[in-house]
N, C-alpha and C positions, 0 to 999 in steps of 0.2 A: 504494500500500500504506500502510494507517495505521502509525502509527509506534505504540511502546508506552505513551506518555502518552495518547495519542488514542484507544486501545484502552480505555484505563482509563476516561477520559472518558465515550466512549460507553457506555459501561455504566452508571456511575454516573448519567448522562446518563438513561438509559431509566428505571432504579429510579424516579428523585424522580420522574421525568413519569408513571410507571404507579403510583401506590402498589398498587392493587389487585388487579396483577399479581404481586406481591411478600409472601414470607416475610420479618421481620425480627424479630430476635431480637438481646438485649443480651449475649448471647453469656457466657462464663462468667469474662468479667473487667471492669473498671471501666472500662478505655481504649480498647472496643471494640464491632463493632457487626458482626456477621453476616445475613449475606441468602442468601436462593435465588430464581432467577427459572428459569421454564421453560427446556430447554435447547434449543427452538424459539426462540427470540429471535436474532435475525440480529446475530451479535457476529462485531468485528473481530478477526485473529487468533486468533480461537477455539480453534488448535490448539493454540497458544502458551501461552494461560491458562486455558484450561480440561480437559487432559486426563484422560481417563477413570482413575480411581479414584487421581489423586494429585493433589497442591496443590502451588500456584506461590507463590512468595514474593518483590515485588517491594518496594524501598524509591523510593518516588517522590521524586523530585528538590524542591529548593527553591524551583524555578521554578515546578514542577508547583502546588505547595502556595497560592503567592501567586497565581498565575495564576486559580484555580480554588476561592480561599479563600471565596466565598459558598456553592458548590456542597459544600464540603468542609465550612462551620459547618451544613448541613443535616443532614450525617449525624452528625457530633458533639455535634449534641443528643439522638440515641436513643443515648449513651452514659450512664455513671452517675456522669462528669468532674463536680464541682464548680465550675473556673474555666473558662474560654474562652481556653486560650492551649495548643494544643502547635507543635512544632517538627518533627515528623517524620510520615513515613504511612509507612505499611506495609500492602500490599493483599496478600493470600492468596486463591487464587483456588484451583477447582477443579470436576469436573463429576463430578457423584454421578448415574455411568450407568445406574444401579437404580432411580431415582428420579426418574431425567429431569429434572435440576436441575442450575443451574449455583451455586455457592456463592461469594460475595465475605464477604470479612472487610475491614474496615478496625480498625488498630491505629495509633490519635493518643497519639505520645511528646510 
């Protein structure tokens, strides 16, 4: 069973490798960066972060961040950040069942 870091990974994982398959949007704040990917996409945990008509709200460890900080300065360039330094993530996840999409937000404190 993937754990919850690995869950997040493989997502974000899929995003950068598909751009094409992917909705992204600068979402309606400066420190952030919203997506939808089909809700056919074979994700880990799925039920865990993706349920139907409500969003998930995880703070990713500091492990997570350093571990994965080239994968993570990819998506915080489609933010509308000035510098290149945060300290925090915050992934909001959810599955817009109307619409057949699953939704990630990243939020870089």
């Amino acid at each position: 069973m993937l754990s919850n870091s690995d869950s997040i990974f493989q997502v974000l994982t899929y995003i950068k490798s598909h751009p094409k398959n992917v909705i992204i949007s600068n979402a309606n704040y400066t420190n952030a960066v919203r997506m939808f990917i089909d809700d056919t996409v074979a994700v880990g945990n799925a039920q865990m972060y993706f349920p139907d008509h409500e969003i998930v709200v995880t703070r990713m460890s500091p492990d997570f961040i350093s571990t994965n900080s080239n994968l993570l300065d990819y998506f915080y360039d489609f933010t509308k950040q000035n510098d290149q330094s945060y300290d925090e993530l915050w992934v909001t996840t959810g599955h817009l069942q109307d619409s057949n999409k699953y939704m990630v937000e990243l939020s870089f404190e």
